[in-house]
N, C-alpha and C positions, 0 to 999 in steps of 0.2 A: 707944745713943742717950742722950743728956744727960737726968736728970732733966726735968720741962716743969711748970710749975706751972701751965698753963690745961688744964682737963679739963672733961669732960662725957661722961653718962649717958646711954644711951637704949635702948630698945625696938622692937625691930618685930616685930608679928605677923604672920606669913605662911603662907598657904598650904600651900605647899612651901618649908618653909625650907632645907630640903637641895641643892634646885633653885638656890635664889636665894645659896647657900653659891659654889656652882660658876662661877654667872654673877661672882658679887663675884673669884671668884681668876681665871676668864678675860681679864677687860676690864681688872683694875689689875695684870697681870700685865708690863703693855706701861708704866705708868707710876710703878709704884713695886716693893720688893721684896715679897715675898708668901709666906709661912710658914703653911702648913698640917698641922695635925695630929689626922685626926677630924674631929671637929665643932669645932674651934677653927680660928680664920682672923688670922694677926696682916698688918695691910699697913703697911710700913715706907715713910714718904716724907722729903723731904728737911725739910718743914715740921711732921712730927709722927706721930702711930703713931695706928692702929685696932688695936683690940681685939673681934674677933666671935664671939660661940660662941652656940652652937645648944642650943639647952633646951625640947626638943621643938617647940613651933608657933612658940618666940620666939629672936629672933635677940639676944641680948644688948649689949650697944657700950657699947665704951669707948676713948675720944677722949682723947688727951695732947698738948696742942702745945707750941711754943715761945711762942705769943701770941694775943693775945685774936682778931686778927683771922686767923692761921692759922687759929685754932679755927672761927672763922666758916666760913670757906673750907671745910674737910675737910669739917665737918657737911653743908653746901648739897651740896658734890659728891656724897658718900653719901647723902645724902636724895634727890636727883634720883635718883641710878643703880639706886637700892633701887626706887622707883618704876618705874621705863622698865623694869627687870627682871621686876617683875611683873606687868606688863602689864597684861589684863584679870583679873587676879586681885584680889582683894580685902585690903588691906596697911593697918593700924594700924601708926605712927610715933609712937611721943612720946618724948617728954626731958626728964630730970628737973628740968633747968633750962629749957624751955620759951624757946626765943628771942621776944624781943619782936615781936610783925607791927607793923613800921615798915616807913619808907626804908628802904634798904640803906646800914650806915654807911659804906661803901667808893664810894657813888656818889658824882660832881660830876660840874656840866655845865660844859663847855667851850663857847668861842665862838671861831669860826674868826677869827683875825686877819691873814691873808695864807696865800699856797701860789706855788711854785714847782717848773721841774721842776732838779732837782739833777744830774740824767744822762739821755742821751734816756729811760731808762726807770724811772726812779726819782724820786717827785714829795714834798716836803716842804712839809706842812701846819703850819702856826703857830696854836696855842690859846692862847686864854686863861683860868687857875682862877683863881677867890679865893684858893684853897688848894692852890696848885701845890705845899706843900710834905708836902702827904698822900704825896705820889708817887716821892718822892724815893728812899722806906727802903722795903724789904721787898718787891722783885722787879724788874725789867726790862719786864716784860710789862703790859699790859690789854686791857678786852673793849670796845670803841669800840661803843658805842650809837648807830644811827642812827635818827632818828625819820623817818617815812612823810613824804612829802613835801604841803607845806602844813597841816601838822597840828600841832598844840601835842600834844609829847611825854609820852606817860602814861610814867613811869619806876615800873620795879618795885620788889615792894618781897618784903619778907620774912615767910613762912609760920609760922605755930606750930612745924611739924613741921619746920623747919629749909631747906625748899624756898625758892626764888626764884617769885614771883608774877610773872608777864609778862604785859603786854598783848596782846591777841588780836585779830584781824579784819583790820578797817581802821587801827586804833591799833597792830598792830605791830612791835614795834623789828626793825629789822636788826643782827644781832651778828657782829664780828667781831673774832681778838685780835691784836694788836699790838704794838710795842715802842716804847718810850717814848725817844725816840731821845739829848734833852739836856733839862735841863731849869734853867730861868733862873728862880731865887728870888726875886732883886732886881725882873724883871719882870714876873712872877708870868704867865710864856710854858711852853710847852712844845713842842718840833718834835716830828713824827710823819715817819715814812720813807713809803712807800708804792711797792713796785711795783708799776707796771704791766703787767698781763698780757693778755695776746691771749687773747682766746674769750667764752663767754658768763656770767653769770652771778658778776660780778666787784663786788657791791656796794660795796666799799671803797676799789676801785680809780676805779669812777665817782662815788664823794661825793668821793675826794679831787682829781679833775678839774676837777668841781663846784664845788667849797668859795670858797665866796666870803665876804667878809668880815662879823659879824655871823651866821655860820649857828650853828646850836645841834646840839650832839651830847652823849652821856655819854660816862662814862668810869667806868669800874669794876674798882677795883684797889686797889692795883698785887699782882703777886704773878707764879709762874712762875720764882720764882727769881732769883738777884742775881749778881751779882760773885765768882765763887767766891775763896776763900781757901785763894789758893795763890801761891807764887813760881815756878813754872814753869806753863805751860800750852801745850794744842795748844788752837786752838779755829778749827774748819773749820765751809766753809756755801756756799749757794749766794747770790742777791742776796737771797732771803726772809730770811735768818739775816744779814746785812750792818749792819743798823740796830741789832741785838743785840751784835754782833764789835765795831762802833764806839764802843756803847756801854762794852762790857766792857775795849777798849781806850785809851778816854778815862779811866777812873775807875780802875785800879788802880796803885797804888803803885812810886814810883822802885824798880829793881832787878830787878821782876816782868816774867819774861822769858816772850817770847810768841812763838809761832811761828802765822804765821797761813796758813793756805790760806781763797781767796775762788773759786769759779766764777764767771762771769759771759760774755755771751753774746761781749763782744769787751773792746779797750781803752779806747773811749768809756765803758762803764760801770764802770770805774777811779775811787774816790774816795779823799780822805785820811785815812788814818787817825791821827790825831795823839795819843800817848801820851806818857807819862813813862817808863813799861816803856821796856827793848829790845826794841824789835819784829824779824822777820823774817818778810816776807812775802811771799808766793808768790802771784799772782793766775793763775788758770787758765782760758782764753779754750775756748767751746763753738765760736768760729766759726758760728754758723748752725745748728747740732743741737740740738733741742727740751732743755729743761732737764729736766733728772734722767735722763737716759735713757745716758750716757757712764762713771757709777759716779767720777768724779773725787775726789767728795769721801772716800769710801770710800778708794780707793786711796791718796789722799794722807795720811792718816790711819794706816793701815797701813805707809806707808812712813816716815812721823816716830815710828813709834812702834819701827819697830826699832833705834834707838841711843838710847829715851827713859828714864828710871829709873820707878821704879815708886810713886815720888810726882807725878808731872808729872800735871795734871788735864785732861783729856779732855772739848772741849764741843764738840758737836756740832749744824745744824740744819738739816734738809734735805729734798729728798721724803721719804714714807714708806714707801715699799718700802728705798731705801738706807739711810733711819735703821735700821732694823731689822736689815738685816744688818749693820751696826756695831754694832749694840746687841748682838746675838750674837757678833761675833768678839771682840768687848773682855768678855764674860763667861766665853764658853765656850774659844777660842783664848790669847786674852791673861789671862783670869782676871784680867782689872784690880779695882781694888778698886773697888767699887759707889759708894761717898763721894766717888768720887776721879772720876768723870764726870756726864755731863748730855746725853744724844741724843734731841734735840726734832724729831719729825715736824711741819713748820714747814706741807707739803702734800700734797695726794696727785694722781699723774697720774689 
């Protein structure tokens, strides 16, 4: 990994820090590379390294990123997980640079400025930021804030100890993350994708139904990863990972050649993907068989990748049972290079 010149220091006192050693390399074992040795624990991501070792009660940390706001990010996620891990155990966090309790500098609120549906099952919501062009650099992704309905929205903010403070009760938020589908500078707009999905329990699928013009939501971001940098790529998905594919296919460079596999339930839900790249694209029809349950995007994956070279980059995003055995065949079978892909569990049946 590249030199990183944003760092930060920290401590946690625990319990069982030998415990809470095992849980840190179980759970980021799924989202970044993870290097154990003893009481030492390094987790390698695509936005920066953790440093942890173990010095009897205290768990030592050391944070390297690429940027102030990566830095952000790693801390907040390691501070949550170190806490949800210790549960009812009793767990001192600090940091030598003690983050400020403010806002969160990655929040804005958005206002909904139109929605429509783009494909029977696919619906595009239209925002408005001040600062539509926070969003533009440094990932694809965000966590769409929704506030309680009829409530002026309490937005979190940020812990000493590097945690996220969230509203509770009746105040709050609904979180869910998304992909940031275009975004217009000039009009200081941004479109959100949105499937629609059958069942219960689909908060983000019903505010974007909802969404009428004048609504208030956050947006907290951007991050999850960008545009890889590469001149070849596979980059497969089902319609969850469709707004992302578009995205990554709209924004990369004349030349940059792209082979794309989509699932999607037929050919109504067919959209355009318009790039500069040379595209080749496969769309693959469920006909009426419940999503992720056919192994498609796997397969198709497997099948581009046996006449692919061994720089071609590999992005993947799908249920989570099939992300995962992609994430294994491209380790353990293909021994791809770990830099050289991206297999995002986008949901799970």
């Amino acid at each position: 990994m590249m030199a990183a010149p944003f760092t930060a220091s920290g401590v946690a006192i625990a319990v069982d820090p030998s415990r809470m050693l095992d849980e840190i390399c179980s759970h980021f074992a799924e989202h970044s590379t993870v290097k154990r040795d003893g009481r030492q624990v390094t987790l390698e991501m695509t936005i920066g390294k953790a440093d942890i070792r173990q010095d009897g009660p205290k768990l030592e940390i050391e944070l390297s990123c690429k940027s102030a706001r990566a830095l952000q990010n790693v801390r907040s996620v390691l501070a949550e997980h170190l806490f949800q891990f210790a549960g009812e155990e009793a767990l001192e966090l600090t940091w030598s640079d003690a983050p400020k309790a403010d806002r969160l500098p990655d929040l804005r609120e958005i206002r909904v400025v139109g929605s429509r549906n783009i494909s029977p099952h696919m619906r595009r919501v239209t925002v408005a930021c001040h600062d539509a062009r926070h969003f533009a650099h440094g990932g694809l992704h965000f966590r769409l804030l929704i506030p309680p309905k009829g409530r002026t929205p309490i937005w979190p903010k940020l812990r000493s100890d590097g945690r996220i403070e969230w509203a509770k009760d009746e105040d709050a938020l609904t979180v869910r993350i998304y992909t940031f589908r275009s975004i217009d500078l000039d009009r200081g707009e941004i479109d959100i994708d949105f499937v629609l999905h059958e069942g219960e329990n689909m908060p983000g699928a019903e505010w974007a139904l909802n969404a009428k013009p004048g609504d208030i939501a956050g947006a907290l971001g951007p991050g999850g990863g960008g545009v890889p940098d590469a001149t070849s790529m596979i980059l497969a998905g089902d319609e969850t990972a469709l707004p992302a594919i578009s995205r990554m296919a709209a924004e990369v460079s004349a030349g940059t050649r792209l082979r794309i596999f989509l699932e999607v339930d037929g050919p109504t839900e067919e959209l355009p993907l318009p790039s500069a790249g040379t595209v080749d694209l496969t769309w693959m029809h469920r006909n009426g068989a419940p999503a992720g349950t056919m192994g498609l995007v796997e397969t198709a994956i497997k099948n581009a990748l046996a006449d692919a070279d061994a720089d071609t980059f590999v992005w993947a995003g799908c249920e989570r049972s099939e992300a995962k055995r992609i994430r294994h065949f491209l380790k353990t079978e293909r021994t791809h290079d770990r830099h050289k892909m991206s297999i995002g569990a986008y949901w799970e049946r």
